[in-house]
PAVOTI-307372 format. One record per residue: residue number from 1; y, x, z negated of N, C-alpha, C in turn. Coordinates in nm, 2 decimals. Example, Ala and Ser with C-alpha at 12.3 -4.5 7.8 and 13.67 -1.06 7.14 Angstrom:
PAVOTI-307372
(lumvex 1; (-0.57; 1.32; -0.78); (-0.45; 1.23; -0.78); (-0.33; 1.32; -0.78))
(lumvex 2; (-0.22; 1.28; -0.71); (-0.11; 1.37; -0.71); (0.00; 1.29; -0.79))
***
This chain:
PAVOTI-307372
(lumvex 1; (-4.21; 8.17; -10.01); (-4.25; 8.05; -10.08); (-4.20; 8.06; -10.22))
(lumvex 2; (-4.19; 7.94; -10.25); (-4.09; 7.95; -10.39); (-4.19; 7.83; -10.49))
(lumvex 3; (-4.25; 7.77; -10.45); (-4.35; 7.72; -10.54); (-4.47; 7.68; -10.49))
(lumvex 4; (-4.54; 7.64; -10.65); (-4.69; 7.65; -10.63); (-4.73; 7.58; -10.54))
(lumvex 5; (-4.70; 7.46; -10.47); (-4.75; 7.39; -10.36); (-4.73; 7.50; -10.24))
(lumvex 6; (-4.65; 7.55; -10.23); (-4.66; 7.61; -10.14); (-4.76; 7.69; -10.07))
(lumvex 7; (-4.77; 7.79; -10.20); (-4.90; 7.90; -10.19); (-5.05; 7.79; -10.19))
(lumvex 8; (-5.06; 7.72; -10.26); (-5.21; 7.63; -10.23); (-5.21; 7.61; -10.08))
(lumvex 9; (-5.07; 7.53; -10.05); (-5.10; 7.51; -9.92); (-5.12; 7.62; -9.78))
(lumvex 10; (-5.07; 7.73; -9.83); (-5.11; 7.82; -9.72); (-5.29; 7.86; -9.76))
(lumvex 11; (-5.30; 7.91; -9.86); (-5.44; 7.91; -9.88); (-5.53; 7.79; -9.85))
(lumvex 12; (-5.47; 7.67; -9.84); (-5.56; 7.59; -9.80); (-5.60; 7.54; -9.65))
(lumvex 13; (-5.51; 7.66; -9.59); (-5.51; 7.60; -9.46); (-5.54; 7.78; -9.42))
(lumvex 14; (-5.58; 7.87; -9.47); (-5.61; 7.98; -9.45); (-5.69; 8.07; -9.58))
(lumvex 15; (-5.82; 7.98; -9.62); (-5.88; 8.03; -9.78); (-5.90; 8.17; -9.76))
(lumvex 16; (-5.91; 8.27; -9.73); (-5.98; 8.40; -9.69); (-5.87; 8.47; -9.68))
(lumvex 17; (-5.74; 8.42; -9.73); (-5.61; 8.51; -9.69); (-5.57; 8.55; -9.82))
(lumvex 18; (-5.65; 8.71; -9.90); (-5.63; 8.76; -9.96); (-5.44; 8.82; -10.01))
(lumvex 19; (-5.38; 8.90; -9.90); (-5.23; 8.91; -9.91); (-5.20; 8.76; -10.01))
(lumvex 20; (-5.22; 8.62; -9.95); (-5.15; 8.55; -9.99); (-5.16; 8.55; -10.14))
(lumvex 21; (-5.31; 8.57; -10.16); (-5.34; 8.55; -10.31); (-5.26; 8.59; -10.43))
(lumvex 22; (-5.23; 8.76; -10.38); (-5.15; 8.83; -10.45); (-5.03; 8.83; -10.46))
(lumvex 23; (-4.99; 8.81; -10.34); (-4.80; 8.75; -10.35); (-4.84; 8.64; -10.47))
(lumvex 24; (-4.93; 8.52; -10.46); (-4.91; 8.44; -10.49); (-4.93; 8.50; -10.69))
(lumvex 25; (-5.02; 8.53; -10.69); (-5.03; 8.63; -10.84); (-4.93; 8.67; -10.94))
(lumvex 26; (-4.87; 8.78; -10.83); (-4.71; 8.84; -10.89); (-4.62; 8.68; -10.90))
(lumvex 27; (-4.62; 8.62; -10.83); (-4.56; 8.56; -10.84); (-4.55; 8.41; -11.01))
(lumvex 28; (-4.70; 8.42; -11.00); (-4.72; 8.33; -11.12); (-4.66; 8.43; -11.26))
(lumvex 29; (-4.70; 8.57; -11.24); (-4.68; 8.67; -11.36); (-4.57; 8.66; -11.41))
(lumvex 30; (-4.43; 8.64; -11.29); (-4.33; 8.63; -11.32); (-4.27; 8.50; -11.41))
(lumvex 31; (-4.37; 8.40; -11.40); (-4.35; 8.28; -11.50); (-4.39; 8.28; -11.62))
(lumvex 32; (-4.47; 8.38; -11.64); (-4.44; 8.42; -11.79); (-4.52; 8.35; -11.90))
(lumvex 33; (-4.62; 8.25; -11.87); (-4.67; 8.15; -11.94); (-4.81; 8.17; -11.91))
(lumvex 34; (-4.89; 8.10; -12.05); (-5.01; 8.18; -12.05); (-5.10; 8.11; -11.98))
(lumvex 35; (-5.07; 7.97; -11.87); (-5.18; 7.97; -11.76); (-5.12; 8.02; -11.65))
(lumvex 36; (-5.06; 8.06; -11.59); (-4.98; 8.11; -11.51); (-5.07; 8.29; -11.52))
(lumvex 37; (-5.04; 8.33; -11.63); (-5.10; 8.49; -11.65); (-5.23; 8.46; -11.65))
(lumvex 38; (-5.37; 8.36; -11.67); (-5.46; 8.34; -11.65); (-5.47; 8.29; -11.52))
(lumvex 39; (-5.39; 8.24; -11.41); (-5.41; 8.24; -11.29); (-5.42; 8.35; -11.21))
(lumvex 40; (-5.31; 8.44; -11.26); (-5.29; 8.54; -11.20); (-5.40; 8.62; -11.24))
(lumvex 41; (-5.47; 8.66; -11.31); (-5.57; 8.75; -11.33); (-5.65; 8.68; -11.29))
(lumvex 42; (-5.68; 8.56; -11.27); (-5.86; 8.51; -11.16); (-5.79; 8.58; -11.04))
(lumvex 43; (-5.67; 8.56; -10.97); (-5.67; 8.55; -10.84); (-5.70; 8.74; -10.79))
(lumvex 44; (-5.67; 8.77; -10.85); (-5.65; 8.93; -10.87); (-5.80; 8.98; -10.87))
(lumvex 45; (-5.87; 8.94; -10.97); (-6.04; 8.96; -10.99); (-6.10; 8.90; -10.87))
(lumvex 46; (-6.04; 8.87; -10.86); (-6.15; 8.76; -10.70); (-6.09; 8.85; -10.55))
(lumvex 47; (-5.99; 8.87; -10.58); (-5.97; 8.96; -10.45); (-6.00; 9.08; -10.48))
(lumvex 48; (-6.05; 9.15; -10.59); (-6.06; 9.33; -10.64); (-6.25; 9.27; -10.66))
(lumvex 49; (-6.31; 9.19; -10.65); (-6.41; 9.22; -10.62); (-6.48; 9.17; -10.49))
(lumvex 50; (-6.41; 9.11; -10.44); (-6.42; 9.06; -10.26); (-6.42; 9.22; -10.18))
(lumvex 51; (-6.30; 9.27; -10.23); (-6.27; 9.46; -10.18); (-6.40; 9.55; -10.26))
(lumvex 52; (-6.43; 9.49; -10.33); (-6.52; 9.62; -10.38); (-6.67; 9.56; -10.36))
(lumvex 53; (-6.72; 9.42; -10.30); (-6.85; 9.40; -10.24); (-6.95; 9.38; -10.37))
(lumvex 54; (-6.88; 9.38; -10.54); (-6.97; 9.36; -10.60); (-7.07; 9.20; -10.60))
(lumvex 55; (-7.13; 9.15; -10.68); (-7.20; 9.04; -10.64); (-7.17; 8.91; -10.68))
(lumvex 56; (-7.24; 8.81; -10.65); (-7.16; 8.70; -10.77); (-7.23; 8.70; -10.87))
(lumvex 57; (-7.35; 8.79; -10.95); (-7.36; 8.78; -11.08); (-7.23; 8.82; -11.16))
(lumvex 58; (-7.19; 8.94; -11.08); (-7.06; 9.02; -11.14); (-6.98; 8.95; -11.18))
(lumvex 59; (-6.92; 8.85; -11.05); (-6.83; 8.82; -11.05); (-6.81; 8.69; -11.14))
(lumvex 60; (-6.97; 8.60; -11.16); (-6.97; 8.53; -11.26); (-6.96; 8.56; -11.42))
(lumvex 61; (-7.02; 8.64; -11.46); (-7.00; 8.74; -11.56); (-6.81; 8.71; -11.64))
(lumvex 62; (-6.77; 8.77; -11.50); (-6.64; 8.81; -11.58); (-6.54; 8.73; -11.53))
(lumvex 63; (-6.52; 8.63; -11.42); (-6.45; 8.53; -11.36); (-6.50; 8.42; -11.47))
(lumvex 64; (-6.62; 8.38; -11.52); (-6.65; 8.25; -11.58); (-6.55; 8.20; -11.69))
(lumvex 65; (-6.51; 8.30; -11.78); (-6.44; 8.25; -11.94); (-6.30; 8.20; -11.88))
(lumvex 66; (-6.23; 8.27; -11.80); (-6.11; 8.24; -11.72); (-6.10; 8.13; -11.68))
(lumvex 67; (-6.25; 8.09; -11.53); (-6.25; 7.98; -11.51); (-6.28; 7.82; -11.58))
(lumvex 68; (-6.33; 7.87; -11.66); (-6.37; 7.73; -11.76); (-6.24; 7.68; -11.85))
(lumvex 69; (-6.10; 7.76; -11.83); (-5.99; 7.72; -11.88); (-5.90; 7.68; -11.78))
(lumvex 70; (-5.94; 7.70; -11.69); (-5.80; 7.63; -11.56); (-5.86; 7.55; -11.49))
(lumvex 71; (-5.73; 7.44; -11.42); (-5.81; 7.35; -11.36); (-5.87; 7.33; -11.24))
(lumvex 72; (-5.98; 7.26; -11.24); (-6.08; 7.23; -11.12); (-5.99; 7.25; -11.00))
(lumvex 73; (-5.90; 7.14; -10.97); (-5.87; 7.13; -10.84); (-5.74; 7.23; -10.79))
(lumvex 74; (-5.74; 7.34; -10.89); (-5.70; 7.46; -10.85); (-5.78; 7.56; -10.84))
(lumvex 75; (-5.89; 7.56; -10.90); (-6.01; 7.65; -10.87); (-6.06; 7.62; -10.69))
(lumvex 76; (-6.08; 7.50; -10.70); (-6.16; 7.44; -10.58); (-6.06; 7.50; -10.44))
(lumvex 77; (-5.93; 7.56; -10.47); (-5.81; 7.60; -10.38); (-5.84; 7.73; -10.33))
(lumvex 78; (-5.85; 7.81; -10.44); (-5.84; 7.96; -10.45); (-5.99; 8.02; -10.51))
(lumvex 79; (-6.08; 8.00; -10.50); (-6.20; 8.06; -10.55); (-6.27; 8.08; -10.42))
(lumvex 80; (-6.33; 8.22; -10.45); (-6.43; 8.28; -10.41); (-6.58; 8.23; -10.42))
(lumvex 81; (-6.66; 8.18; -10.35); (-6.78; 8.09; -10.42); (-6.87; 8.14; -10.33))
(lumvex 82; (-7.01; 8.15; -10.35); (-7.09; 8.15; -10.31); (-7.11; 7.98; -10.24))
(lumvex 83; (-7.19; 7.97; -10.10); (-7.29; 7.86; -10.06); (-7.42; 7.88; -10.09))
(lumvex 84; (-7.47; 7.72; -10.17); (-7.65; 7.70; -10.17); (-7.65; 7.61; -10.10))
(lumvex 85; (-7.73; 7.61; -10.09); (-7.82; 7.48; -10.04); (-7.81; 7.49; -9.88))
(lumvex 86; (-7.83; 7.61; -9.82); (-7.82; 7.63; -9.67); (-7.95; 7.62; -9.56))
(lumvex 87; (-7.89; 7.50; -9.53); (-8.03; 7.46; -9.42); (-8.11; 7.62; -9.33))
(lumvex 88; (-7.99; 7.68; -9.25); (-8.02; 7.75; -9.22); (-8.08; 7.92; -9.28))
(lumvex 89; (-8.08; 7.86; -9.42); (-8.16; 7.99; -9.45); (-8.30; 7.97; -9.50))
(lumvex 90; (-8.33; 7.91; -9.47); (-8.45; 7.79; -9.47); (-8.57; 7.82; -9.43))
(lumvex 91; (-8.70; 7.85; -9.39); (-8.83; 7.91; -9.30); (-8.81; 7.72; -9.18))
(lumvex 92; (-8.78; 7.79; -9.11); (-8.81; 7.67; -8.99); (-8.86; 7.51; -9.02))
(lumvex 93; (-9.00; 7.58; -9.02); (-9.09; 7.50; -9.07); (-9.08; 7.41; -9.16))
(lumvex 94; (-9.05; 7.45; -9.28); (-9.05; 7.38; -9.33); (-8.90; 7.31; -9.44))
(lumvex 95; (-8.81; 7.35; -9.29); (-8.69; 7.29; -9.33); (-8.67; 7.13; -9.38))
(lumvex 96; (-8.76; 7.06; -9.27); (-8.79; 6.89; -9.27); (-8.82; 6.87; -9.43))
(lumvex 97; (-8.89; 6.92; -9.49); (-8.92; 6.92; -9.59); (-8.87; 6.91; -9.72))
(lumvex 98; (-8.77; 7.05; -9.67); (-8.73; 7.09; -9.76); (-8.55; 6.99; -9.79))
(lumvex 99; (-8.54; 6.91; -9.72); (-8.39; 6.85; -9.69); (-8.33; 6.81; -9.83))
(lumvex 100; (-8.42; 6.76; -9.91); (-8.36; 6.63; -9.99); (-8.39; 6.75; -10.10))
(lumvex 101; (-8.32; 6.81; -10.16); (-8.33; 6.86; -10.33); (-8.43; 7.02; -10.33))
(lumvex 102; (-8.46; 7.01; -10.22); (-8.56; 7.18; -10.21); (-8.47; 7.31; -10.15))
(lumvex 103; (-8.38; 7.27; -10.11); (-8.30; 7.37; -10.06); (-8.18; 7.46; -10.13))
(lumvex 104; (-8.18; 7.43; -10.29); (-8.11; 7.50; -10.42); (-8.13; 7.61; -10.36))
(lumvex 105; (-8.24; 7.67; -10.37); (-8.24; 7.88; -10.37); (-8.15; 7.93; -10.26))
(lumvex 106; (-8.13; 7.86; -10.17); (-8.12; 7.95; -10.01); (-7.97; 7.96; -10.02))
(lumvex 107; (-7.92; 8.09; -9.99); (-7.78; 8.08; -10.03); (-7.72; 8.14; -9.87))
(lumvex 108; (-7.60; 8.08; -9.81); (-7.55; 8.11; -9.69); (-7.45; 8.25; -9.69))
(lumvex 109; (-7.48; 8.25; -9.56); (-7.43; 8.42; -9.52); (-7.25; 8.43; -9.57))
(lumvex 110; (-7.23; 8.32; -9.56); (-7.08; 8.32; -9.56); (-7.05; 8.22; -9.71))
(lumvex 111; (-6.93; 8.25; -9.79); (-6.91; 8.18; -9.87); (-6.80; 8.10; -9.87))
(lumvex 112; (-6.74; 8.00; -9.96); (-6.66; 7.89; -9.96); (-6.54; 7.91; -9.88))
(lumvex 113; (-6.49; 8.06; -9.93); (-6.34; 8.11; -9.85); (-6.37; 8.12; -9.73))
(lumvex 114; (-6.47; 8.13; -9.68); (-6.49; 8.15; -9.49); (-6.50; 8.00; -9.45))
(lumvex 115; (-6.51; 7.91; -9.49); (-6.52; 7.81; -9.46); (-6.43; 7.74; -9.41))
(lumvex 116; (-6.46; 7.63; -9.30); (-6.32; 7.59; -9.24); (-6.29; 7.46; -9.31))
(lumvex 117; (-6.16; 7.45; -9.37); (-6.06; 7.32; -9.41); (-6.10; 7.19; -9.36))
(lumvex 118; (-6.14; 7.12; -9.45); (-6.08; 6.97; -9.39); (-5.99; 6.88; -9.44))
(lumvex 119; (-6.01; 6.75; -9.40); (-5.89; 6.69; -9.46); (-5.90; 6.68; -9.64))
(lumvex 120; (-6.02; 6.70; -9.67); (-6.07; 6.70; -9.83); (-6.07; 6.81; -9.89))
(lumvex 121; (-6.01; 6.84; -9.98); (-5.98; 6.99; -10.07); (-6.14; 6.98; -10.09))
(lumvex 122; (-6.19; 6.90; -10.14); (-6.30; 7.01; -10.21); (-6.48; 6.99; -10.10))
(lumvex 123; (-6.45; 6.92; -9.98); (-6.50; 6.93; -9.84); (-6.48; 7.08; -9.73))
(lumvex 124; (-6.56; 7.11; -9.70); (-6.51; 7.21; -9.61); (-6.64; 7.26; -9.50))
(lumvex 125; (-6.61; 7.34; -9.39); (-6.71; 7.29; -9.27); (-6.74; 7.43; -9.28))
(lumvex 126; (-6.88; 7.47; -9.24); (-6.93; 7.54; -9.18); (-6.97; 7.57; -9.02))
(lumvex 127; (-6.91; 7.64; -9.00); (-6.89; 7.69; -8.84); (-7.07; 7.72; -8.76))
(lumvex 128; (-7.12; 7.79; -8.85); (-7.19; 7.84; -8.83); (-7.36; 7.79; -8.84))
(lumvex 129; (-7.32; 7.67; -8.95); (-7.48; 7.62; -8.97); (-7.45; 7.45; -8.89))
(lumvex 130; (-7.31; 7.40; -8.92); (-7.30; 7.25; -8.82); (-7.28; 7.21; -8.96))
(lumvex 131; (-7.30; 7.24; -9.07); (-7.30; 7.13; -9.21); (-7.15; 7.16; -9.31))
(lumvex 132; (-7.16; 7.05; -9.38); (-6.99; 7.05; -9.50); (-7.10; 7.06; -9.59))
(lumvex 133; (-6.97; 7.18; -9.66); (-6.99; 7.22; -9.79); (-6.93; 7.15; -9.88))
(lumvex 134; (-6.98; 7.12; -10.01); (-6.86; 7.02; -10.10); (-6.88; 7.15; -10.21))
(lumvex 135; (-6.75; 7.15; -10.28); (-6.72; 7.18; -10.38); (-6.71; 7.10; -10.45))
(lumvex 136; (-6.82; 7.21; -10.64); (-6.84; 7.09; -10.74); (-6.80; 7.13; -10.88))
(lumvex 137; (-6.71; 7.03; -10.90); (-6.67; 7.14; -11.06); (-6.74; 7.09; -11.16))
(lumvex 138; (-6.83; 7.04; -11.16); (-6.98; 7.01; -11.28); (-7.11; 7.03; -11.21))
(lumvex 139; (-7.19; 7.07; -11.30); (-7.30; 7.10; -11.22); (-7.39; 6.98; -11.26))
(lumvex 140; (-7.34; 6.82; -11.27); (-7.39; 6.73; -11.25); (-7.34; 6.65; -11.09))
(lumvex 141; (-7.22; 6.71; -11.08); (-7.19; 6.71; -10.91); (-7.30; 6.75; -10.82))
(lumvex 142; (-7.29; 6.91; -10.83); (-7.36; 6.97; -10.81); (-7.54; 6.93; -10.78))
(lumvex 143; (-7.60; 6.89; -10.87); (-7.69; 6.88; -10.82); (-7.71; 6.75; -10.74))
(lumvex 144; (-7.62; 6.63; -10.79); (-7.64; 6.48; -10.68); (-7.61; 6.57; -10.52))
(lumvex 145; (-7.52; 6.65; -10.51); (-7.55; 6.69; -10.39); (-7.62; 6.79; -10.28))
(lumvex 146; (-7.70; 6.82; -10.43); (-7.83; 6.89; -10.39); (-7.93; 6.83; -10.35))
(lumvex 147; (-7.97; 6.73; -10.44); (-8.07; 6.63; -10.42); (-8.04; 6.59; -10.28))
(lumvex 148; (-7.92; 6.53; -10.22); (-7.89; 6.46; -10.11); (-7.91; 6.53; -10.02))
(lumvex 149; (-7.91; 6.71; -10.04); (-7.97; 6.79; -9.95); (-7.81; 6.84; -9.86))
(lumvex 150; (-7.71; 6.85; -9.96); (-7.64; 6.90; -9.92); (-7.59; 7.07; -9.91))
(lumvex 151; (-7.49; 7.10; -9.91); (-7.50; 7.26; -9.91); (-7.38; 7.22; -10.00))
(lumvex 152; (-7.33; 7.31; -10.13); (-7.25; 7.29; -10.20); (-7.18; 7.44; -10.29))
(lumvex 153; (-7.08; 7.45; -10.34); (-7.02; 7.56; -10.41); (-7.02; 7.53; -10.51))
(lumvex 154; (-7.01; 7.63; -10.63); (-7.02; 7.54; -10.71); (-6.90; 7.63; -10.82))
(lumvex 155; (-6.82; 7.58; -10.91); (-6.69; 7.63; -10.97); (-6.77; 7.71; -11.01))
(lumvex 156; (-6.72; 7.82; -11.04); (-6.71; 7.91; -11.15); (-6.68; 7.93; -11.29))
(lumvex 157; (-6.63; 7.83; -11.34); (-6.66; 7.80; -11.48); (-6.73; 7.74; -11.55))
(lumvex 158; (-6.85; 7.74; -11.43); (-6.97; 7.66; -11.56); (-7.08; 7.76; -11.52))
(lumvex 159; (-7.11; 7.75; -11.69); (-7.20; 7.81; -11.72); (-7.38; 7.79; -11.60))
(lumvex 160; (-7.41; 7.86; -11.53); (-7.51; 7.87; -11.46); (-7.65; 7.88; -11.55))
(lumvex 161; (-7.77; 7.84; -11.50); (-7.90; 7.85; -11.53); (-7.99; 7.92; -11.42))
(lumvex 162; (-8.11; 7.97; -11.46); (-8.20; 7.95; -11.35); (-8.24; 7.81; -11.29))
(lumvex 163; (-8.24; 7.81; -11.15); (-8.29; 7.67; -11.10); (-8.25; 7.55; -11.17))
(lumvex 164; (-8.07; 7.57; -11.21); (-8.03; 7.46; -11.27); (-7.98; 7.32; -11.14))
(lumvex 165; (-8.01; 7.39; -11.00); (-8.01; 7.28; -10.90); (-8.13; 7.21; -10.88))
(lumvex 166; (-8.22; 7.23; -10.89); (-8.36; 7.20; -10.86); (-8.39; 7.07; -10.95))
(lumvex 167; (-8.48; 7.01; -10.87); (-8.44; 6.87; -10.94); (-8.55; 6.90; -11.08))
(lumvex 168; (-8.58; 6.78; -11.16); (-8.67; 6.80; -11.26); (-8.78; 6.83; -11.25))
(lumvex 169; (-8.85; 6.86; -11.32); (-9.01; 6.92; -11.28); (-9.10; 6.81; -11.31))
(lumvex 170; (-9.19; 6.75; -11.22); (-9.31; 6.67; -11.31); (-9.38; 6.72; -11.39))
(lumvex 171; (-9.38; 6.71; -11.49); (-9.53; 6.77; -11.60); (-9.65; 6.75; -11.52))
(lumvex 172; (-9.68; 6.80; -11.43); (-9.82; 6.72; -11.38); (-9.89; 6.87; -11.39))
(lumvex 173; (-9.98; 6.89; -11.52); (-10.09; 6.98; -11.56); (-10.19; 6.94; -11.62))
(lumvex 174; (-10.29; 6.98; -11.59); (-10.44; 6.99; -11.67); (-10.41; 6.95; -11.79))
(lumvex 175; (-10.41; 6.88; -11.89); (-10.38; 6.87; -12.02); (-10.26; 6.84; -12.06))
(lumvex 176; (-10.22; 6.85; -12.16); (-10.07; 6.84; -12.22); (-9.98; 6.98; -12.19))
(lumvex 177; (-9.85; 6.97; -12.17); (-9.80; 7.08; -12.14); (-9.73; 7.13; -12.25))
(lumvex 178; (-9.72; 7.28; -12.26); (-9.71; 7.34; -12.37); (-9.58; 7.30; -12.45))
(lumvex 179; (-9.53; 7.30; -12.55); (-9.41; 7.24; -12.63); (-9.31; 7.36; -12.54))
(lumvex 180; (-9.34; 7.47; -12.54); (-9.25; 7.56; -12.47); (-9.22; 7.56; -12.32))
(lumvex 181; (-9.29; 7.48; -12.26); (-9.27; 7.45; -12.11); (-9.20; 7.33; -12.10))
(lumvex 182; (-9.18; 7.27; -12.20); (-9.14; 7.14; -12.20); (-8.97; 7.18; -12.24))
(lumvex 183; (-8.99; 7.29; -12.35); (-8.86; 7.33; -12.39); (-8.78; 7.40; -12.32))
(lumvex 184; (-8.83; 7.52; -12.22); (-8.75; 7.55; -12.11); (-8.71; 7.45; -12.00))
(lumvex 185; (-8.78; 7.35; -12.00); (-8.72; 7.25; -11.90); (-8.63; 7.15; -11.95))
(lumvex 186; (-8.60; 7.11; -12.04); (-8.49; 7.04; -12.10); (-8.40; 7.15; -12.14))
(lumvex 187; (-8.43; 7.32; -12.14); (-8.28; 7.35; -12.15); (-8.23; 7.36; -11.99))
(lumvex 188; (-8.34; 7.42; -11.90); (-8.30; 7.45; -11.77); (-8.22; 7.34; -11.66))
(lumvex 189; (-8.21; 7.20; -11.77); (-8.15; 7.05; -11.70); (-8.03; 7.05; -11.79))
(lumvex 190; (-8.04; 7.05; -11.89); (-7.92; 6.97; -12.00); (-7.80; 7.04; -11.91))
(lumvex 191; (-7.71; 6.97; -11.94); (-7.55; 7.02; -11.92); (-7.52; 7.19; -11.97))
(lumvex 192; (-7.39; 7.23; -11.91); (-7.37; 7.33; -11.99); (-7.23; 7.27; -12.07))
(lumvex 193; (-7.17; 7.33; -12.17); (-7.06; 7.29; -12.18); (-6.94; 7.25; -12.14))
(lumvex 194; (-6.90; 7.33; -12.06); (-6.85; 7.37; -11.99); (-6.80; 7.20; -11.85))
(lumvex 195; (-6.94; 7.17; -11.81); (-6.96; 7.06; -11.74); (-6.93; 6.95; -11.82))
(lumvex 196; (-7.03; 6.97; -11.96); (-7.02; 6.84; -12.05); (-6.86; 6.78; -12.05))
(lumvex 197; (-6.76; 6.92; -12.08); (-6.65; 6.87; -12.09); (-6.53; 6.84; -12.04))
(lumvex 198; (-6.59; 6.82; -11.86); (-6.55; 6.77; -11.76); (-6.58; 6.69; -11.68))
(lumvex 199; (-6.71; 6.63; -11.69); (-6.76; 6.50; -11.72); (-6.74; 6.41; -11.80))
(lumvex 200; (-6.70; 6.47; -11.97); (-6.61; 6.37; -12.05); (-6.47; 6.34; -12.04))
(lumvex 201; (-6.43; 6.44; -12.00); (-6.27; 6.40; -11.91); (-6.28; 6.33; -11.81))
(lumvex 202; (-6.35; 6.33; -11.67); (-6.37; 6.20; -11.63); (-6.41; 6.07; -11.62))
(lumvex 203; (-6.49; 6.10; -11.74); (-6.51; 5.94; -11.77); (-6.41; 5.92; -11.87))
(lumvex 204; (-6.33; 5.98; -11.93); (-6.19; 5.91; -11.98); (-6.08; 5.90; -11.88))
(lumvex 205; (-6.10; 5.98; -11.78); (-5.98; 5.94; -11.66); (-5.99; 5.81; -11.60))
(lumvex 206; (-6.18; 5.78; -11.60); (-6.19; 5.65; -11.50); (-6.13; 5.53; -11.63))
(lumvex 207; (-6.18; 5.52; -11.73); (-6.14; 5.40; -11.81); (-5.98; 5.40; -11.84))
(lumvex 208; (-5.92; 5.51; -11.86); (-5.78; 5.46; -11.86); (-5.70; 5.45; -11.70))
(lumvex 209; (-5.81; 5.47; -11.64); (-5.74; 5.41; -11.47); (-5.79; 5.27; -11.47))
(lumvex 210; (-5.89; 5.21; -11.54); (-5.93; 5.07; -11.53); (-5.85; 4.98; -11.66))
(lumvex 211; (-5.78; 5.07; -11.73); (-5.72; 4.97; -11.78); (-5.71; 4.96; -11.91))
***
């Protein structure tokens, strides 16, 4: 392969094919430019910790500052991601329940690269539970298709929270709720940066496509 359509496209029609990643790596190194050498070092970290089984705290940790500089719909190609929102890891019972926005915690056995291709880069099927995963490069994506009770990935350059999928909390307590319970929940919703300023990019992409 001699360019970068190329390598996406075998990765995208085979995400889990590590070899390819690294041909593809060396190969950006050799271009010599400083997103090219920050491609190559995500692609590199994501296969050197896939081999070594560490976790995705790890892997968010030290994949995030990289990710938050390159773009989405090359992330959404070549990333390693965890699955939430998995029906099947669910208590039975009270899956019915749990459909619409309660299923953030439960994270699937298998992640985004095991997943099978569809015609949509950032769609992809799970074999194993019957459901599509969507990839989200804001975690205002992210949670609309939590809420809808979807199963979703979510990029790696945004900055994560606790139970930043979970929808908002009702204050519903005995009295007024404390200024500090009020304050961890408007930080545990706000945007992260990271999102803010890829959400502001597309709402400048939609207005200058409108005109």
């Amino acid at each position: 392969m001699s360019d970068e359509a190329g390598f996406l496209g075998k990765l995208l029609e085979a995400p889990a094919d590590d070899t390819t990643r690294l041909v593809y790596a060396d190969w950006l190194t050799e271009r010599g430019d400083p997103e090219s050498a920050a491609k190559a070092r995500f692609l590199r970290l994501t296969v050197r910790f896939r081999q070594s089984g560490r976790t995705n705290e790890h892997q968010q940790a030290e994949l995030q500052p990289l990710a938050a500089a390159l773009p989405p719909e090359w992330l959404g190609v070549v990333s390693s991601l965890k699955v939430e929102g998995c029906p099947a890891k669910a208590p039975g019972p009270a899956r019915a329940g749990l459909r619409r926005g309660g299923l953030f915690r439960f994270v699937c056995d298998q992640g985004w690269d095991e997943m099978t291709p569809t015609g949509e880069p950032t769609v992809r099927y799970c074999a194993q539970c019957g459901e599509t995963v969507h990839y989200c490069d804001t975690i205002t994506e992210a949670r609309k298709h939590a809420d809808e009770g979807h199963c979703v990935a979510v990029d790696l350059g945004i900055v994560r929270r606790k139970d930043d999928l979970a929808p908002p909390r009702r204050m519903m307590m005995i009295g007024r709720p404390s200024p500090e319970s009020i304050r961890r929940e408007e930080e545990r919703h706000k945007l992260d940066p990271v999102s803010e300023a890829r959400e502001a990019r597309k709402r400048r992409d939609a207005a200058d496509a409108a005109g």
